[in-house]
C-alpha positions as a printed NumPy array, in Angstrom:
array([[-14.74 ,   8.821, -11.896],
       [-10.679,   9.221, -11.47 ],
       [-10.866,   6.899,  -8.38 ],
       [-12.401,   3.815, -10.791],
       [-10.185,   4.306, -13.257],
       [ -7.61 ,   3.72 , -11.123],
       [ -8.975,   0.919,  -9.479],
       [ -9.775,  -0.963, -12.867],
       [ -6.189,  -2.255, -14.04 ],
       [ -6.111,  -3.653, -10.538],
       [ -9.045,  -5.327, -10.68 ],
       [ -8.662,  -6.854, -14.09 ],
       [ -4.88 ,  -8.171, -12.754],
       [ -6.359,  -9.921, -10.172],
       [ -9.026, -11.485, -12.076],
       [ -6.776, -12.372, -14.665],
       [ -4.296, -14.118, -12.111],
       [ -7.301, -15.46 ,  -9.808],
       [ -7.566, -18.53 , -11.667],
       [ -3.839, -19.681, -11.007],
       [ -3.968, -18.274,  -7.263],
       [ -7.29 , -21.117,  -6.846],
       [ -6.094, -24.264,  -9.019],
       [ -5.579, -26.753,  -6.536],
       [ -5.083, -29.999,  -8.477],
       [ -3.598, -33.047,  -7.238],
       [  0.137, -33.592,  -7.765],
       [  0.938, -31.102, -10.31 ],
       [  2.834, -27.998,  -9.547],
       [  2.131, -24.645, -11.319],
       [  4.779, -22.277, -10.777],
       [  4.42 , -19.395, -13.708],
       [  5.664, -17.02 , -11.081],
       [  2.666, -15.598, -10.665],
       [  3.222, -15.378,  -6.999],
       [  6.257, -13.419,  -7.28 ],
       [  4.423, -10.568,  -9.769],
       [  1.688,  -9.976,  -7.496],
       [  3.369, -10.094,  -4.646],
       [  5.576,  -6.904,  -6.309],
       [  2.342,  -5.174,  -7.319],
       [  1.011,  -5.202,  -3.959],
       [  3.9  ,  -4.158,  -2.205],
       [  4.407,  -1.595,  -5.238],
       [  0.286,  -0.375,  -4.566],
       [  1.051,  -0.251,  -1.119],
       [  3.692,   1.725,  -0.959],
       [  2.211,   4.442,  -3.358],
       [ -0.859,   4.79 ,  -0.904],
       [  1.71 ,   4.653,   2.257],
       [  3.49 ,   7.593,  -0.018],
       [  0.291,   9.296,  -0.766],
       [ -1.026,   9.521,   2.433],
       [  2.007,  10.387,   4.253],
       [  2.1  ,  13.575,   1.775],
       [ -1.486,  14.667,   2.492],
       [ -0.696,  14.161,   6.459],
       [  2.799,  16.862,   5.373],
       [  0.88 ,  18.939,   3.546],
       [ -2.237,  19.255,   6.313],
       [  0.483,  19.599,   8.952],
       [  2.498,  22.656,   6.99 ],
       [ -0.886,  23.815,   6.629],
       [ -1.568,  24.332,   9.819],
       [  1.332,  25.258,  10.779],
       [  1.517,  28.425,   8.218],
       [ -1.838,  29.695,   9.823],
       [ -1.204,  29.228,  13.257],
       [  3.278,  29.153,  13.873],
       [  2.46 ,  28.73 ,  18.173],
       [  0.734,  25.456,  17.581],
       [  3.362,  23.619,  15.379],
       [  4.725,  22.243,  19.098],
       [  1.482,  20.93 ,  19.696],
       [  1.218,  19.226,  16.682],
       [  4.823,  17.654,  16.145],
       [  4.015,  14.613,  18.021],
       [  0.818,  13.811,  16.705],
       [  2.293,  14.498,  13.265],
       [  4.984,  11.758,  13.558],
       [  3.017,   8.935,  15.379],
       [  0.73 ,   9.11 ,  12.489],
       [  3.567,   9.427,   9.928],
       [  4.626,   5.818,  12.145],
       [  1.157,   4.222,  11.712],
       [  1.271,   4.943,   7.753],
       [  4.94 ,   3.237,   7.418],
       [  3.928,   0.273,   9.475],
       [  1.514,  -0.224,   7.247],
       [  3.505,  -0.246,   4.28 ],
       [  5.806,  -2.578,   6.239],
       [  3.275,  -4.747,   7.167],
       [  2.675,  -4.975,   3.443],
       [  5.816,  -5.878,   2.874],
       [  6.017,  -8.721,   5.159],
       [  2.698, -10.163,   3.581],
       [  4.037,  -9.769,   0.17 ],
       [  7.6  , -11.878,   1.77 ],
       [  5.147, -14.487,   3.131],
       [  3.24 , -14.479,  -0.405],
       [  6.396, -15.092,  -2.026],
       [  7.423, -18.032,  -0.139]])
């Protein structure tokens, strides 16, 4: 039930701005900005779930390592190339949200 209610206001946004995003009429040019505000809430959305996730990766890592203190070597690399795959996502994100922009 929380995770619906937290997808909702981003569904409704993007209906609401769908209509603008698919106008495609000959020789007029709509430029509300539209672009430019959901480009900032998708980089904004994406970076909360980059921030999210790289928090539950922390905490499952200090986790581990406070119930078994010889295995935190082990774990340090795998720890930070998955820390790596969750930024390049976000980065990613922001490059789409540049290329959204214009």
């Amino acid at each position: 039930m929380k995770k619906s209610l937290l997808i909702l206001p981003v569904m409704v946004a993007l209906l609401l701005v769908g209509d603008v995003a698919l106008a495609q009429e000959q020789g007029a040019v709509y430029n509300f900005g539209l672009d430019s505000l959901g480009s900032g809430v998708a980089m904004g959305l994406a970076v909360l779930g980059g921030g999210i996730g790289q928090g539950m990766a922390a905490r499952g890592m200090y986790e581990s390592v406070a119930r078994n203190p010889q295995a935190a070597g082990k774990l340090n690399a795998p720890f930070y190339v998955g820390l790596a795959f969750i930024e390049s996502l976000c980065l990613f994100a922001l490059v789409v949200a540049f290329s959204i922009n214009g």
